[in-house]
C-alpha positions in Angstrom: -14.0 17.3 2.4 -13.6 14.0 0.9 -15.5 15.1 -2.1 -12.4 16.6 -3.9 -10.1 14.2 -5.4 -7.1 14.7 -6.7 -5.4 13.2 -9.8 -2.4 11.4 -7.9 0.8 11.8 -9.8 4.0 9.6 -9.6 7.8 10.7 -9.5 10.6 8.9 -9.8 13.0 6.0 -11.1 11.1 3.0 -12.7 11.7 0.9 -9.9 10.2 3.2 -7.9 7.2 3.9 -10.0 6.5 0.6 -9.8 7.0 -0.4 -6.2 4.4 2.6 -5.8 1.7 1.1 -8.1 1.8 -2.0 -6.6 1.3 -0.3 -3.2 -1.4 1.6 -4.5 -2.9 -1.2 -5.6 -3.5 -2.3 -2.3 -5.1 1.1 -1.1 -7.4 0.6 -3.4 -8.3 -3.1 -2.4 -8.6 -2.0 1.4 -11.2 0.6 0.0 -8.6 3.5 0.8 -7.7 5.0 -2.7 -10.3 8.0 -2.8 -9.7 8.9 1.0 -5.8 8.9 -0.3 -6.5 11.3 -3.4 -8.7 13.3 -1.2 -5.6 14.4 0.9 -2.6 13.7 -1.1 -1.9 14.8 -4.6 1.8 13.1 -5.6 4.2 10.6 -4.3 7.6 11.8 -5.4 10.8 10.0 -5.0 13.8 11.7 -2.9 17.1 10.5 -1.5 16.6 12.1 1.7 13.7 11.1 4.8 10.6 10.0 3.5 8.2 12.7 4.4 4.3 14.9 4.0 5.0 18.0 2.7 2.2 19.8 3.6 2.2 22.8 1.6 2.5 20.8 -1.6 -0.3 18.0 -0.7 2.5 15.5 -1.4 4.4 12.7 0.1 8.2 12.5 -0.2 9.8 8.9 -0.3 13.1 7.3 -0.5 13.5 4.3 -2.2 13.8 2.4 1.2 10.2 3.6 2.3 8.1 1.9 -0.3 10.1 -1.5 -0.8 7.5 -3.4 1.1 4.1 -2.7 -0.5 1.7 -3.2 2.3 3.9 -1.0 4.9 4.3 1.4 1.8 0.9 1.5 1.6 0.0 1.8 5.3 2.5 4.5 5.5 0.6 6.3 2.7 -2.8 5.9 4.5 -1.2 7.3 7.7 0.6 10.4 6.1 -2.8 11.1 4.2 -4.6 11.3 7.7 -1.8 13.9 8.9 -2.6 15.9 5.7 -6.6 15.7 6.3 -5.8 16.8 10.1 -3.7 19.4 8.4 -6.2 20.8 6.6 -9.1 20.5 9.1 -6.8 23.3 11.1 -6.8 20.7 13.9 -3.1 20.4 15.5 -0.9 17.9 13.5 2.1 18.7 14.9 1.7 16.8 18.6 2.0 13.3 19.8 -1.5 13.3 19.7 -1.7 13.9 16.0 1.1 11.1 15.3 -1.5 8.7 17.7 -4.3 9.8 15.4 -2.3 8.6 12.2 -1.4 5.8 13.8 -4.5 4.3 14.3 -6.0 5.5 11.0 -2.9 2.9 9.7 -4.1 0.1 11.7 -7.3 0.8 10.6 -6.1 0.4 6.8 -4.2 -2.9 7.9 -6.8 -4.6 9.7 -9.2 -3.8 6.3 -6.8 -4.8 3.7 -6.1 -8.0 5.9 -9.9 -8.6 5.2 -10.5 -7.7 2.0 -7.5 -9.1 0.2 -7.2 -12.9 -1.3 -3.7 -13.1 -1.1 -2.4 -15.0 1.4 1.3 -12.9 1.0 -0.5 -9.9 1.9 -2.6 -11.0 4.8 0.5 -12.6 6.3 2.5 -9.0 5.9 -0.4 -7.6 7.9 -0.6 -9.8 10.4 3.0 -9.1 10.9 2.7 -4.9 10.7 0.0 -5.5 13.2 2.1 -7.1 15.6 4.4 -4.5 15.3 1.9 -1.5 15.5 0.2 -3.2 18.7 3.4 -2.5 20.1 4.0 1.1 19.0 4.6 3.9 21.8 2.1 5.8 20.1 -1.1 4.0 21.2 
């Protein structure tokens, strides 16, 4: 499936925008950025709970959901994993699923942590790891 790639679009305020780019910049230094345009087709900006909208292939956020970069990122990778469950037909409904996105976001953590040169960044994934590790969903 990870052929197809969508040409990800962008919606919101400028401040928004941009908080998105730079997140996206850092799917693509983890080596994420195709599986992410395989699955996901927009990131739009709402004022309500961030969001997959499955039927559309896009990700609603608030403005509070992509203020960090690297956990805006992360979050990104994980909904794109619900999306690719999604449309695999496998259940993405079920604790199980959430456990499955979960760990698809660690795994983009732990591989941004190794590929990127700024210190910032590795620190900020050290700390989301921390956090993860103790996550009821693993």
């Amino acid at each position: 499936m990870e052929s197809f790639k969508h040409r990800l679009m962008v919606v919101g305020s400028p401040e928004f925008k941009q908080k998105v780019r730079e997140a996206l910049k850092l799917v693509k230094t983890a080596g994420y950025y195709g599986f992410l345009k395989t699955y996901i087709r927009g990131i739009i900006e709402i004022d309500g709970f961030t969001q997959l909208r499955e039927s559309e292939a896009v990700i609603w956020a608030n403005k509070y959901a992509v203020a960090n970069p690297v956990d805006a990122a992360s979050m990104f990778i994980q909904k794109a994993n619900h999306m690719k469950d999604y449309l695999e037909g496998k259940i993405h409904y079920s604790w199980e699923a959430e456990r499955r996105s979960v760990e698809k976001r660690i795994e983009f953590l732990k591989a941004l942590k190794s590929k990127t040169r700024k210190r910032e960044v590795k620190d900020e994934c050290e700390r989301l790891l921390a956090s993860w590790s103790e996550s009821v969903y693993l």
